[in-house]
N, CA, C and O of each residue as an XYZ file, in Angstrom:
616
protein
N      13.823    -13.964      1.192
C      14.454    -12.718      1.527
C      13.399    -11.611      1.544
O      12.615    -11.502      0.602
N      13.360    -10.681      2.734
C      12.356     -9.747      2.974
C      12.718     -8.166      1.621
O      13.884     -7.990      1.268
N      11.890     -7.480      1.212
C      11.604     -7.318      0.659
C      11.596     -5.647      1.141
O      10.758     -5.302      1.975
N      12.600     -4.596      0.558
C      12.786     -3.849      1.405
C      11.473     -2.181      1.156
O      10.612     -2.158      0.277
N      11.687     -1.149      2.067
C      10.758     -0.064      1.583
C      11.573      0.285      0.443
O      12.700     -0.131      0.176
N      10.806      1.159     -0.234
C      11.723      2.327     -0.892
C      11.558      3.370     -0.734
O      10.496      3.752     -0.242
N      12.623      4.309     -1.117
C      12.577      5.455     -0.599
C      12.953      6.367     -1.769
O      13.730      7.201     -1.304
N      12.756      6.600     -3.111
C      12.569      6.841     -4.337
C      11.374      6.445     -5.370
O      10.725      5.423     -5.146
N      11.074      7.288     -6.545
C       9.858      6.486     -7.086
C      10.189      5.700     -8.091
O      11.001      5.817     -9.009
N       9.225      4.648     -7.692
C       9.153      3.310     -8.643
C       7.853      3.620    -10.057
O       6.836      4.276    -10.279
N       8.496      2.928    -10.510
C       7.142      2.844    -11.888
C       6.684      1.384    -12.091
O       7.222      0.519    -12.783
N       5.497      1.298    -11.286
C       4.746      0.463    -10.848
C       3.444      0.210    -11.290
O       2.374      0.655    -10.874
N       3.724     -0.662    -12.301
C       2.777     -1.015    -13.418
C       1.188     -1.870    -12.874
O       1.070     -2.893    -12.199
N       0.347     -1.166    -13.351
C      -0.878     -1.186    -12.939
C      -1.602     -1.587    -14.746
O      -1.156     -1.185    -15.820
N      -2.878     -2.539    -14.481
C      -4.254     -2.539    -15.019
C      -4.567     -1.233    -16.023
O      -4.384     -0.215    -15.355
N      -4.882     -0.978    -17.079
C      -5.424      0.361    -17.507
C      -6.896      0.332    -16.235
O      -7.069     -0.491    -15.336
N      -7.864      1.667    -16.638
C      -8.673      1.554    -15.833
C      -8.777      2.627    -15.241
O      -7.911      3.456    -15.519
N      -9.951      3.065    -14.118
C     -10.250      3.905    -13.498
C      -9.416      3.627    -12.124
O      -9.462      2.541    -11.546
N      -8.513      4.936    -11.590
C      -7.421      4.471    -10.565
C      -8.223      5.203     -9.545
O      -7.596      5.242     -8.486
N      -9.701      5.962     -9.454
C      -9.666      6.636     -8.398
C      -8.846      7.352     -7.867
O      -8.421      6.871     -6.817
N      -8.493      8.167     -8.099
C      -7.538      9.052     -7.451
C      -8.169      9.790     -6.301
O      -9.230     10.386     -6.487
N      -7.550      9.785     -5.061
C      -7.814     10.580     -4.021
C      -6.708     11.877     -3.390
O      -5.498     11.657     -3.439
N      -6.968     12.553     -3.096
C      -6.117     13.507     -2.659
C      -5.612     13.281     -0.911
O      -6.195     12.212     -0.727
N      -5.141     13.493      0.021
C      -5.002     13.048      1.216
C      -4.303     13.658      1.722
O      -3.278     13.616      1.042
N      -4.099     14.487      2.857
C      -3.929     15.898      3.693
C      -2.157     14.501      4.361
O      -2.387     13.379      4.813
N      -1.028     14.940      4.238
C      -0.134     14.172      4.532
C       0.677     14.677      6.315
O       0.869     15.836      6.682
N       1.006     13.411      7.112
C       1.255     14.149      8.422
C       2.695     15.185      8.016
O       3.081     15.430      6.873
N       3.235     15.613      9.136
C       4.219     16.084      8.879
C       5.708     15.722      9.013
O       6.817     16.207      8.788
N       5.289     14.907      9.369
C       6.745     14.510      9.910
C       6.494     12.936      8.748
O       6.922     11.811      9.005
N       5.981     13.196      7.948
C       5.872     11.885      6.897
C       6.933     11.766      5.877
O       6.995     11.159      4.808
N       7.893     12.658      6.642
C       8.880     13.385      4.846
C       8.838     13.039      3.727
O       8.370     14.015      3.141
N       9.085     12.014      2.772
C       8.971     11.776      1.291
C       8.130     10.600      1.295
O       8.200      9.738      2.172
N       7.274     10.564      0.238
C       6.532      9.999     -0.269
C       6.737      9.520     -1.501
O       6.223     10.203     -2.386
N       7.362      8.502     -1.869
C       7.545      8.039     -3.227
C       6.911      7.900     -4.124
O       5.874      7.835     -3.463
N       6.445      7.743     -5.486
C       5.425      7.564     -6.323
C       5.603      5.764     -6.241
O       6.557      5.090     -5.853
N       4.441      5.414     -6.707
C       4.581      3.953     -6.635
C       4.407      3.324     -5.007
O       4.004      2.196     -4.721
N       4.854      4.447     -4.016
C       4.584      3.458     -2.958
C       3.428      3.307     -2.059
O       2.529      4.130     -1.888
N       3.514      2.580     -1.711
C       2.070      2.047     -0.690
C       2.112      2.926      0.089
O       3.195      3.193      0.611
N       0.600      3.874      0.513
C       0.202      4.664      1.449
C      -0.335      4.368      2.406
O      -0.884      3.289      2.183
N      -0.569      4.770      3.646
C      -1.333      4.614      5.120
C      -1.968      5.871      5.404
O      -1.680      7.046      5.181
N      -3.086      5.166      6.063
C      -3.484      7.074      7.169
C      -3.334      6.098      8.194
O      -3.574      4.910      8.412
N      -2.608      7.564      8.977
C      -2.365      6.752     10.360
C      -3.617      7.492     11.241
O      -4.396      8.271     10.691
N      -3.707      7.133     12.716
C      -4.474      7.439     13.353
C      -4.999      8.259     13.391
O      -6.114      8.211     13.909
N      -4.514      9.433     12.885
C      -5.158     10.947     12.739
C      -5.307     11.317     11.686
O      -5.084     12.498     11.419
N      -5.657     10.591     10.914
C      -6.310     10.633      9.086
C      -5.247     11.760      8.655
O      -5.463     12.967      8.546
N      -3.700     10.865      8.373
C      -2.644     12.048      7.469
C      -2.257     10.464      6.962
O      -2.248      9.334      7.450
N      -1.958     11.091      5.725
C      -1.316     10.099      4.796
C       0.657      9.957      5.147
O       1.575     10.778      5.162
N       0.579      8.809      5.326
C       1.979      8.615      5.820
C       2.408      6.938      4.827
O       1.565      6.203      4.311
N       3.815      6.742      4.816
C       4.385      5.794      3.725
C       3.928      4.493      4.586
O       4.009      4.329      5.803
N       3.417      3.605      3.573
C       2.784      2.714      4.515
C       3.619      1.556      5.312
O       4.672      1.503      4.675
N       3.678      0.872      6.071
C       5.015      0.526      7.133
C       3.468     -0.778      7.396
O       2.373     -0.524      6.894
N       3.693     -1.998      8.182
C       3.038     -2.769      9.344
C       3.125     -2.304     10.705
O       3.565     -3.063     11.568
N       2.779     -1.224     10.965
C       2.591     -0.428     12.077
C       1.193     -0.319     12.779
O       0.197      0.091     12.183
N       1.195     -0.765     14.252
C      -0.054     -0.838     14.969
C      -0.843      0.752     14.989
O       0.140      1.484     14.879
N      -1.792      1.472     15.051
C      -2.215      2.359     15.053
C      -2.915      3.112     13.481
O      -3.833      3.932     13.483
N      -2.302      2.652     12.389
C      -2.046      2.569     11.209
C      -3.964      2.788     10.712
O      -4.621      2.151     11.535
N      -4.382      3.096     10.239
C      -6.307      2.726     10.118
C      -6.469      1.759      8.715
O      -7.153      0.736      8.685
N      -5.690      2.304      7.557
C      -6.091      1.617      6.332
C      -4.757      2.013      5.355
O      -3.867      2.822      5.619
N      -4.897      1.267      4.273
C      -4.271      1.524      3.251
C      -4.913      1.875      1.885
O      -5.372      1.089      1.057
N      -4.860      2.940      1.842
C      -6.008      3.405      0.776
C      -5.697      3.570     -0.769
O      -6.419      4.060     -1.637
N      -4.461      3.042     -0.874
C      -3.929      2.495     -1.952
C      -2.158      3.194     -2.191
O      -1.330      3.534     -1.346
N      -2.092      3.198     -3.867
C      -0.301      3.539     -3.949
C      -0.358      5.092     -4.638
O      -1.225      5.629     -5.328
N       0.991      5.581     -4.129
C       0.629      7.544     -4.037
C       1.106      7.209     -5.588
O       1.846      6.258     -5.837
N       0.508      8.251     -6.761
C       0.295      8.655     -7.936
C       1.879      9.534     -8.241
O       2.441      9.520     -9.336
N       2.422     10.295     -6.954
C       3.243     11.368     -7.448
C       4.088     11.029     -6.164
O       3.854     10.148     -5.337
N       5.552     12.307     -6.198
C       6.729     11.443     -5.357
C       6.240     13.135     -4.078
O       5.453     13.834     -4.716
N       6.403     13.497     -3.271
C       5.594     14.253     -2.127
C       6.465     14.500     -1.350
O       7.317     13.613     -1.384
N       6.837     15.799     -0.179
C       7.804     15.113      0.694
C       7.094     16.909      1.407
O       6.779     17.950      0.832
N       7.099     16.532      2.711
C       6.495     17.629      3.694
C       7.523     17.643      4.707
O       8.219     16.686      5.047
N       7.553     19.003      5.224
C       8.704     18.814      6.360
C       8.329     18.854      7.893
O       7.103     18.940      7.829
N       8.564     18.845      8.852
C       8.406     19.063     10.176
C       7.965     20.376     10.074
O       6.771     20.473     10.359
N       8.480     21.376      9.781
C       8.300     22.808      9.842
C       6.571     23.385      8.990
O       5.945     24.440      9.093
N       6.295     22.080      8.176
C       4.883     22.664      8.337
C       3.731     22.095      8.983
O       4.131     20.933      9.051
N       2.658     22.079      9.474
C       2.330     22.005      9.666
C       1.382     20.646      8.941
O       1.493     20.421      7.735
N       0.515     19.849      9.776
C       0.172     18.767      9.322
C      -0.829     18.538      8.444
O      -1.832     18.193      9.070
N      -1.058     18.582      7.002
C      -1.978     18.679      5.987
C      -1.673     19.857      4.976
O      -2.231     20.230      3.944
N      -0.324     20.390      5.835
C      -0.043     21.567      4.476
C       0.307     20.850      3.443
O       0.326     21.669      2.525
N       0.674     19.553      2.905
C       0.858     19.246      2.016
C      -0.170     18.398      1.676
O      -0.826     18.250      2.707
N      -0.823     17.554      0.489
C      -1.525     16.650     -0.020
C      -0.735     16.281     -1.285
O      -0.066     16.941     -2.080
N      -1.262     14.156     -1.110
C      -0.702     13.542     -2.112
C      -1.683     12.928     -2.981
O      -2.635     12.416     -2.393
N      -1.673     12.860     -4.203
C      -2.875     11.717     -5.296
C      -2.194     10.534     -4.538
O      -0.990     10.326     -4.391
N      -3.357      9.746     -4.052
C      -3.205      8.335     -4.466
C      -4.166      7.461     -4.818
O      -5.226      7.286     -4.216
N      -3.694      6.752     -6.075
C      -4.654      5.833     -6.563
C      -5.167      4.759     -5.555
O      -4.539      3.908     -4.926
N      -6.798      5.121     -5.599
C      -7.512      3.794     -4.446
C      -7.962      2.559     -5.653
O      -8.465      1.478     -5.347
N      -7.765      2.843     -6.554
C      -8.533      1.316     -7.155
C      -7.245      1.005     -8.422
O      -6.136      1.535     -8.481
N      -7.791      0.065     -9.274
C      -7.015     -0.658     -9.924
C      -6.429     -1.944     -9.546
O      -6.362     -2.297     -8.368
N      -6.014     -2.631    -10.497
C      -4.981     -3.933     -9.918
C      -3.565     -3.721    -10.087
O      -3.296     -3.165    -11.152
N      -2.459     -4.035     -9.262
C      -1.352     -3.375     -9.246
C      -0.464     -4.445     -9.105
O      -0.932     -5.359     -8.428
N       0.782     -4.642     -9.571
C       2.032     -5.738     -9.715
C       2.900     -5.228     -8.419
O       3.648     -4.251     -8.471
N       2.712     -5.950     -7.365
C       2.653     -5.528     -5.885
C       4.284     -6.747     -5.769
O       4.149     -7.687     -6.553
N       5.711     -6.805     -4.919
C       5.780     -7.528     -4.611
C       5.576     -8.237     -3.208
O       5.176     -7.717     -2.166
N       5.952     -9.558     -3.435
C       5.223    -10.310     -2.124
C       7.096    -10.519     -1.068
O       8.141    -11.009     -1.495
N       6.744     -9.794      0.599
C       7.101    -10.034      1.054
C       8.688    -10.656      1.090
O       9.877    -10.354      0.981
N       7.664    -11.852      1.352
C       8.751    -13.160      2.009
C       9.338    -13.719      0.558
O      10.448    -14.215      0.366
N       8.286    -13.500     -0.403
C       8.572    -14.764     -1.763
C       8.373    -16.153     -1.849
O       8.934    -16.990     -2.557
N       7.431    -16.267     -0.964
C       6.728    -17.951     -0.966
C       5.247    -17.912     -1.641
O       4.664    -18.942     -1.979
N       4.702    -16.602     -1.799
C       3.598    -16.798     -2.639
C       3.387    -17.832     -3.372
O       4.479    -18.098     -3.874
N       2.100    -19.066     -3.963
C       1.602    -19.521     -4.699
C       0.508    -19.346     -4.940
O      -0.346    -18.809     -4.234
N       0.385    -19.937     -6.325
C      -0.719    -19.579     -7.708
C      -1.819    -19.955     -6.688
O      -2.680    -19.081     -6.791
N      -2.278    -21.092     -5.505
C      -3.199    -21.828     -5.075
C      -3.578    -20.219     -3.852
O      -4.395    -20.173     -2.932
N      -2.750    -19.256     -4.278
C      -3.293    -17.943     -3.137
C      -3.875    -16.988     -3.745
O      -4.003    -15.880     -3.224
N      -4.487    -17.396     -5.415
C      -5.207    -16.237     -5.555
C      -6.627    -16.369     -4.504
O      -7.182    -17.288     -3.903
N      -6.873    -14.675     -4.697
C      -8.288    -14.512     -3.569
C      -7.844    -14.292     -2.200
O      -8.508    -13.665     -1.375
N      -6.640    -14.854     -1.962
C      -6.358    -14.442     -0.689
C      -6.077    -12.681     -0.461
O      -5.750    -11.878     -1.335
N      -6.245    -12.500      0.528
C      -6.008    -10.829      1.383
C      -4.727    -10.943      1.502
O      -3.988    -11.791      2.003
N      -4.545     -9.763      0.858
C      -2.679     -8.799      1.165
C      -2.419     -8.156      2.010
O      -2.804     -7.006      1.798
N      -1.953     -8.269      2.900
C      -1.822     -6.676      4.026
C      -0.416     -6.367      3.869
O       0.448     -7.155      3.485
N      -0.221     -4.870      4.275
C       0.703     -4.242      4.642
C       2.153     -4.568      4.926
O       2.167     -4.904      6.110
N       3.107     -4.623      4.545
C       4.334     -4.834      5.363
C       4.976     -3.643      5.034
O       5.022     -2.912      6.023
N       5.445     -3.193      4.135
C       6.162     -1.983      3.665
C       5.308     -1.239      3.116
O       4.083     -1.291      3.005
N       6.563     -0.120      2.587
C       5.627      0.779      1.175
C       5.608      0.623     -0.188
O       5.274      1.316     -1.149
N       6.272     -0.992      0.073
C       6.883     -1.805     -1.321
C       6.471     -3.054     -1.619
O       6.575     -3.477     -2.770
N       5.932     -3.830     -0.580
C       5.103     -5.196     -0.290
C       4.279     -5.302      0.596
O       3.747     -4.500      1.364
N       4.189     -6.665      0.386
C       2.915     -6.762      0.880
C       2.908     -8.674      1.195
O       3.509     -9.566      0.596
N       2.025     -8.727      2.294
C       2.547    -10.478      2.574
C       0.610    -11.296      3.058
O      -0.484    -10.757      2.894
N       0.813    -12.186      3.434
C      -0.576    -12.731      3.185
C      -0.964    -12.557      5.486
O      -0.032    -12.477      6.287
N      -1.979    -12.553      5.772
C      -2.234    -12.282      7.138
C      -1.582    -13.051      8.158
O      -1.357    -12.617      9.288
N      -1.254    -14.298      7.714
C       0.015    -15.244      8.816
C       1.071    -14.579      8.734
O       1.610    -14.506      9.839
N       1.570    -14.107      8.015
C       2.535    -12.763      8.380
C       2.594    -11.686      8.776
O       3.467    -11.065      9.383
N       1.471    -11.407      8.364
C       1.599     -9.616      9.214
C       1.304     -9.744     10.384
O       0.339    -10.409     10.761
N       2.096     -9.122     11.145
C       3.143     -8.607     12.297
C       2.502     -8.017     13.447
O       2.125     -8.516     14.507
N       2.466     -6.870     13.005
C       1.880     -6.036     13.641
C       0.345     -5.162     13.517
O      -0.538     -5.131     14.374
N       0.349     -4.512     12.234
C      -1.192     -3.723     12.057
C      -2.133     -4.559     11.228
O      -3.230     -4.023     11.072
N      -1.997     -5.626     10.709
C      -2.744     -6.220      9.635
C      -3.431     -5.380      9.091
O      -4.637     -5.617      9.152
N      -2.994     -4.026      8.316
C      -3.782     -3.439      7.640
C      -4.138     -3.835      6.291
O      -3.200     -3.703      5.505
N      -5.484     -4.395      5.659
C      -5.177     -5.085      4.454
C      -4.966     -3.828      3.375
O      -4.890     -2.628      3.636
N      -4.908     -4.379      2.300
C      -4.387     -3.355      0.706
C      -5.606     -4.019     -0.183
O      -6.408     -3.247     -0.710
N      -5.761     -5.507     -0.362
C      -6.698     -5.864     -1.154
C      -6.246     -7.593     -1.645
O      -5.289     -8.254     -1.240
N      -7.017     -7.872     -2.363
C      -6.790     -9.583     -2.795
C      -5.738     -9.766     -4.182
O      -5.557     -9.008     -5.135
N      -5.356    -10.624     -3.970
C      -4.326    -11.232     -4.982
C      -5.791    -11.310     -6.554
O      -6.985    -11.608     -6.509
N      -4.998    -10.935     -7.579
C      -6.250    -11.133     -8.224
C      -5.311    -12.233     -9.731
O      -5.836    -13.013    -10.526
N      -3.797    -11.820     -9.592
C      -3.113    -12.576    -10.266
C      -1.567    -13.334     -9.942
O      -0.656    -12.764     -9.342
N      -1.519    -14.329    -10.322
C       0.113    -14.962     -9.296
C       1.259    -14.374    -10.553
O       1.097    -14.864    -11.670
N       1.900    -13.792    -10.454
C       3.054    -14.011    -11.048
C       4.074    -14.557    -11.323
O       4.591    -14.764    -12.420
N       4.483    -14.877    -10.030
C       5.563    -15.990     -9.491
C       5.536    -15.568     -7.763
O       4.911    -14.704     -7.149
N       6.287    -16.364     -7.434
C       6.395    -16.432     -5.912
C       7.013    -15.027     -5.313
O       6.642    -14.810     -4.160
N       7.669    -14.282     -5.739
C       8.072    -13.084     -5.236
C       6.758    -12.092     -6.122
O       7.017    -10.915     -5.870
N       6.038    -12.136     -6.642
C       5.557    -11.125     -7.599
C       3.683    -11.339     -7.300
O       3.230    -12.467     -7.108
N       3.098    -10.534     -7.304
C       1.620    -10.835     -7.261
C       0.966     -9.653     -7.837
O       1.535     -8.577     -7.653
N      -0.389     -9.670     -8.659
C      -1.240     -8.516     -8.659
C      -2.182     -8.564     -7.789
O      -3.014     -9.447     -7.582
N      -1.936     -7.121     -7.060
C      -3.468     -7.540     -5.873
C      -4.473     -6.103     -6.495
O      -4.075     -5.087     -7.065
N      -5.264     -6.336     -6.281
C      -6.990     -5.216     -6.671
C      -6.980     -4.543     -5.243
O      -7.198     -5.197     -4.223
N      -6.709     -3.174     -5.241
C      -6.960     -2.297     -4.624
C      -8.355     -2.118     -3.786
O      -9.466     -2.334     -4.271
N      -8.112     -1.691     -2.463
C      -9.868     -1.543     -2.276
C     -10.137     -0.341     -1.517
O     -11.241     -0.220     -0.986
N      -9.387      0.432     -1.420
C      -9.318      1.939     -1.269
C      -9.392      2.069      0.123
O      -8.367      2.417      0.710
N     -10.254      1.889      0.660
C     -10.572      2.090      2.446
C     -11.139      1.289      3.190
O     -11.330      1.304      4.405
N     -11.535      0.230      2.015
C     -12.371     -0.725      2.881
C     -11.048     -1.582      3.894
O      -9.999     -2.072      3.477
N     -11.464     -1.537      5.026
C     -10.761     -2.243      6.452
C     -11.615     -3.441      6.855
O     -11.583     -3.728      8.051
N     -12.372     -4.186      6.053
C     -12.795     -5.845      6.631
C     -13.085     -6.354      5.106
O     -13.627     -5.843      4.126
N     -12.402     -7.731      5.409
C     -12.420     -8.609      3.866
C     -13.005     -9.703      4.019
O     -13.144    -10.376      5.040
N     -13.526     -9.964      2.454
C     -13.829    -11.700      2.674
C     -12.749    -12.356      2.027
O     -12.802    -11.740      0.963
N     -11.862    -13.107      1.894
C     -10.772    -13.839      1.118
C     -11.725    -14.607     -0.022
O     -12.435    -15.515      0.409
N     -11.783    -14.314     -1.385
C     -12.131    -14.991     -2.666
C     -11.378    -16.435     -2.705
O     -10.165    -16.525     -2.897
N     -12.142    -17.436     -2.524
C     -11.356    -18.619     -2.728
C     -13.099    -19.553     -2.533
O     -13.154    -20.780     -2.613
């Protein structure tokens, strides 16, 4: 069973550690931004909720605070924290994950999961590698802030 966005904030348990925090100029028409959820810059470097959407550049990790900008301002009047590093209790997709996929690359599906590259769809934007299995719906993946080309650890 697919694995839906959210559209409220989650408390989304992370690694202690240095989270990198980045700040990120948000589009406008991006309206709410949840805490906990997976971020994108889309083509024109604004932070928008992250989706498997073609045009999409990176996923630079999960927003720190809950955000919400309206049409009426203008694009970057608002900015969100989001943490680029850490390891994060991400869920998986589809829910077929196995333990034999640590090291593998996570990309994008929502602003709530995340699925392995034979699934993604449309933008294959990655997020980062599985670094722990939880169970088949559940994974920790390690953040990699902006980097857009991977090697899969295996």
């Amino acid at each position: 069973m697919a694995v839906s966005a959210i559209t409220a904030a989650v408390d989304r348990r992370h690694k202690s550690g240095d989270l990198a925090p980045l700040d990120f100029p948000m589009l406008n028409d991006a309206g709410t931004i949840p805490a906990g959820a997976l971020v994108n810059i889309d083509s024109n470097g604004y932070a928008v909720n992250a989706s498997d959407t073609s045009g999409h550049l990176a996923c630079p990790g999960i927003a720190l605070e809950t955000k919400t900008i309206t049409t009426s301002q203008a694009d970057g009047d608002e900015t969100i924290k989001v943490a680029t590093a850490g390891d994060w209790i991400i869920a998986h997709y589809t829910g077929d994950i196995a333990i034999t996929d640590i090291g593998a690359v996570m990309y994008v599906m929502n602003n709530n999961s995340v699925d392995d590259v034979s699934a993604a769809s449309t933008g294959s934007i990655p997020v980062g590698p599985i670094v722990k299995w939880i169970d088949a719906d559940t994974v920790v993946v390690r953040l990699m802030g902006l980097t857009t080309t991977w090697v899969t650890l295996s």
